[in-house]
N, C-alpha and C positions, 0 to 999 in steps of 0.2 A: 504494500500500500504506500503508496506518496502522500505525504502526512506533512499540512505545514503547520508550524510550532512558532506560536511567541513567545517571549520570553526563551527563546532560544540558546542565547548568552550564561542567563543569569545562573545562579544557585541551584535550581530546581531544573529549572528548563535544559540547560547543558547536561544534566545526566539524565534528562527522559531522554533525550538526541540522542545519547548514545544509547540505549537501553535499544532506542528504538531501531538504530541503525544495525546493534550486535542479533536483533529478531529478525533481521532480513527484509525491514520496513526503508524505503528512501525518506529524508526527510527538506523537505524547505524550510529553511530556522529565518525569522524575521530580524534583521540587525538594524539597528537606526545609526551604526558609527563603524569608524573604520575598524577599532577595536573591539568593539560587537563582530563586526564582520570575520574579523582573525579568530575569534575562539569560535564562532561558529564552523567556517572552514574549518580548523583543526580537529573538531569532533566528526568532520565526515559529512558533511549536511550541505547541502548547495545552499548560498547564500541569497536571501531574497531581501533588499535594501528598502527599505518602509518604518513606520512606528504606528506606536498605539492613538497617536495625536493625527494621522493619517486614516481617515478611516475608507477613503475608498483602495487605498493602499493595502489594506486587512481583506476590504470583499475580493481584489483580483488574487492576492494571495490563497484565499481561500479556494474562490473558484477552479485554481489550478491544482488542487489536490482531493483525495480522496476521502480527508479523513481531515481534522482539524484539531491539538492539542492549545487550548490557550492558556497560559502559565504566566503572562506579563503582568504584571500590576506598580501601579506607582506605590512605594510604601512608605512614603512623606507621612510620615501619622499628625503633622501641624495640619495637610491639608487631609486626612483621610477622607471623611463624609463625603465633601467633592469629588475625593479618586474614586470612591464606591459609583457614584450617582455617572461617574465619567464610564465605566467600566458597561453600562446599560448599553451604550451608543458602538462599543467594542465588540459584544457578541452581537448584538442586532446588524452589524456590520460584516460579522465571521458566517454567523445565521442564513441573510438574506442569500449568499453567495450555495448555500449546499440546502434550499429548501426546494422540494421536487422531487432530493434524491434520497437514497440510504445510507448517504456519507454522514458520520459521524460526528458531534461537536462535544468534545471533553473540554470542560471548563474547572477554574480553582474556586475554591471557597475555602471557608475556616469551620473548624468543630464549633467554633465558639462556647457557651457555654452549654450547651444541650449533648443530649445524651443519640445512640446510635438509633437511624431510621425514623429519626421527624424531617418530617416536609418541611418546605419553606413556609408557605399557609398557617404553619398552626405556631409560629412563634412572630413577634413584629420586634424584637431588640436582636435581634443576631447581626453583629457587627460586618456582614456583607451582606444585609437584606437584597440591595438592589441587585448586586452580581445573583441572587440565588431566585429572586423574581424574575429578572432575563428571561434569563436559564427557563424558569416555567413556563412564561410566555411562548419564546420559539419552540417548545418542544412542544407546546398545547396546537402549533402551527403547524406539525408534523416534521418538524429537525430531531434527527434522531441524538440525542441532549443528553449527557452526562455530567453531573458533580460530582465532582474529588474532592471531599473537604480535607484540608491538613491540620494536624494541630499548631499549637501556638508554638512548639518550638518542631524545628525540622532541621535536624544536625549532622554534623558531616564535618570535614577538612574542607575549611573555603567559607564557614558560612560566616555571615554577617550581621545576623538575624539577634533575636534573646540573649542566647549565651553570653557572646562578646559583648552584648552591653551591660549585662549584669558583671561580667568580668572588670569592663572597664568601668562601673561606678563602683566595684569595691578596689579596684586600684586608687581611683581618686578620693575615695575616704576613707582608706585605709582599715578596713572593715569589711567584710563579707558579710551580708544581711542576708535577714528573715522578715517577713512581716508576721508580730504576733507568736503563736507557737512552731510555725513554719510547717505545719502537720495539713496543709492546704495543697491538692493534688494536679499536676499538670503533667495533661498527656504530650508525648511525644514520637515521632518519627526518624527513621534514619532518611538520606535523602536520597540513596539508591534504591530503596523499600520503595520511599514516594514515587520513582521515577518507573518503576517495575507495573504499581497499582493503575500509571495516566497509560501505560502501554496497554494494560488489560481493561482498562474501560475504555479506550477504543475500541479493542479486537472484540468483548465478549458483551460488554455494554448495554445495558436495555436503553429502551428511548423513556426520558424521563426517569431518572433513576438517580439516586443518590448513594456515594459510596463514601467510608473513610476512612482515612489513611492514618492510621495509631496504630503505633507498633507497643509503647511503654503506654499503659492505660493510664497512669497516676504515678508521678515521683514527686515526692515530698518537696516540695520547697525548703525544707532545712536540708536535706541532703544536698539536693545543688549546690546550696552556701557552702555547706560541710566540704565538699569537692574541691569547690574554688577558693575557698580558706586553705584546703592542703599546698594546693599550688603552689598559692600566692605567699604562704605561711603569714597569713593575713587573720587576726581574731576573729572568729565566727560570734555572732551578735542579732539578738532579734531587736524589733524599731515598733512602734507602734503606727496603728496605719496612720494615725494623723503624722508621722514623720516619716512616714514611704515615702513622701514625694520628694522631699530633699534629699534622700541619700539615690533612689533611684531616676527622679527625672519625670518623665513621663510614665516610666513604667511604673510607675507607685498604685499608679490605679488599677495595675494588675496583679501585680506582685503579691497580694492575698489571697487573691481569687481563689475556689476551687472549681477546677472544670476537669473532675480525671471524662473520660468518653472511651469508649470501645469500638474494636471491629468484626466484630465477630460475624453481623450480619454478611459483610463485605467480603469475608473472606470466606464465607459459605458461598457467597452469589458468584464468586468471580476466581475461585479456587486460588485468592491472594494471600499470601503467608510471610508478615516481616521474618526476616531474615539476620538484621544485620544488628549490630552490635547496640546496645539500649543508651541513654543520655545518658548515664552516669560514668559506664562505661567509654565512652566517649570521648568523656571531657578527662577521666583520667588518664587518657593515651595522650594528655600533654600537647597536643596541636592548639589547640583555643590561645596557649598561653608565649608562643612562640621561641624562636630560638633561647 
């Protein structure tokens, strides 16, 4: 299958390319820079020159393939709400280009806080409403329409994502936190797991379907610190939430959260099976913390 992929470059998107291209799939990876372009090439993917700010640049991309991976997303979290609301005009873009046929459109979203197998419909706070509304709309159109939700962290060598910044706010205060008792659960994924799950919901996929990508159902939040305290040999330290936001930034407002989520649905539907080494795991194989 000739599969075109946004977010082709990025974190996620460069090891579905390759997932996709080691199954025998060709892929067109969308690049909007010369160095988007180079890691695209280097994973094997013909380069297709466009962005997500281009949206008839998305429908001819799409139109030229069989199959459709969209993995791009701005993650400016100062402008999120607008990147969501942008993200509408991006599949309705990918959409319009493969409605008629039985080519595929796998799209990203987040576990958010919900648990496996709710619909978009029955929740209105899921911090990608509009990406997962799209999504319903074209597929209610007859696009045959997949979501991939991922959790909040998706980790790997490279990433840029949670980890490293909870890293980098306990280097800057010289503390590793917790919010509270730190006994508050967040799911996780490896990022070659994720890239394994966007390959089989294109190939095995229902229309209208939602899948998700949790490999680690729940890791304590004090164990992360706990990790990143060893590293850094940095005190481990709980904060109350009213003082989450000063030590972590923005992520203070998540940082207590409990969202563990499952997949077990997912991996009944689509014979997916994490694989690959868990967050904790991870982060003590020393890459986060660099040479």
């Amino acid at each position: 299958m000739r599969v075109f992929v946004t977010g082709a470059s990025g974190f996620i998107g460069s090891a579905t390319v390759r997932e996709l291209i080691g199954a025998g799939h060709s892929v067109l990876g969308l690049a909007r820079s010369d160095e988007a372009a180079a890691i695209v090439a280097a994973a094997g993917a013909e380069v297709y020159r466009g962005s997500i700010d281009d949206l008839d640049s998305l429908h001819a991309g799409a139109a030229a393939a069989e199959g459709v991976i969209h993995t791009a997303f701005n993650h400016n979290f100062a402008t999120f709400v607008a990147n969501c609301e942008a993200d509408r005009g991006v599949i309705e873009a990918l959409a319009s280009a493969l409605e008629g046929s039985d080519r595929p459109l796998v799209v990203t979203s987040g576990t958010g806080f919900h648990k496996e197998n709710h619909r978009a419909a029955e929740f209105k706070s899921h911090p990608r409403l509009a990406t997962e509304e799209t999504a319903g709309k074209v597929a209610a159109r007859g696009v045959r329409t997949s979501v991939v939700r991922l959790p909040p962290s998706v980790h790997g060598e490279g990433e840029h994502g949670f980890v490293p910044m909870i890293i980098a706010a306990a280097r800057e205060k010289g503390a590793s936190a917790y919010v509270g008792d730190g006994l508050n659960r967040w799911p996780a994924v490896h990022r070659l797991d994720a890239a394994r799950l966007f390959r089989l919901a294109l190939e095995k996929g229902a229309g209208e379907a939602w899948y998700h990508g949790v490999g680690d159902e729940g890791v304590e939040f004090k164990t992360i610190a706990e990790a990143i305290g060893r590293h850094l040999q940095l005190p481990v330290v709980s904060k109350a939430q009213v003082d989450a936001g000063a030590h972590f930034g923005f992520l203070g407002g998540f940082a207590g959260v409990n969202c563990p989520n499952t997949s077990v649905l997912t991996q009944e539907l689509l014979g997916w099976k994490p694989v690959g080494m868990g967050l904790i795991e991870d982060i003590e194989a020393g890459h986060y913390f660099g040479a």
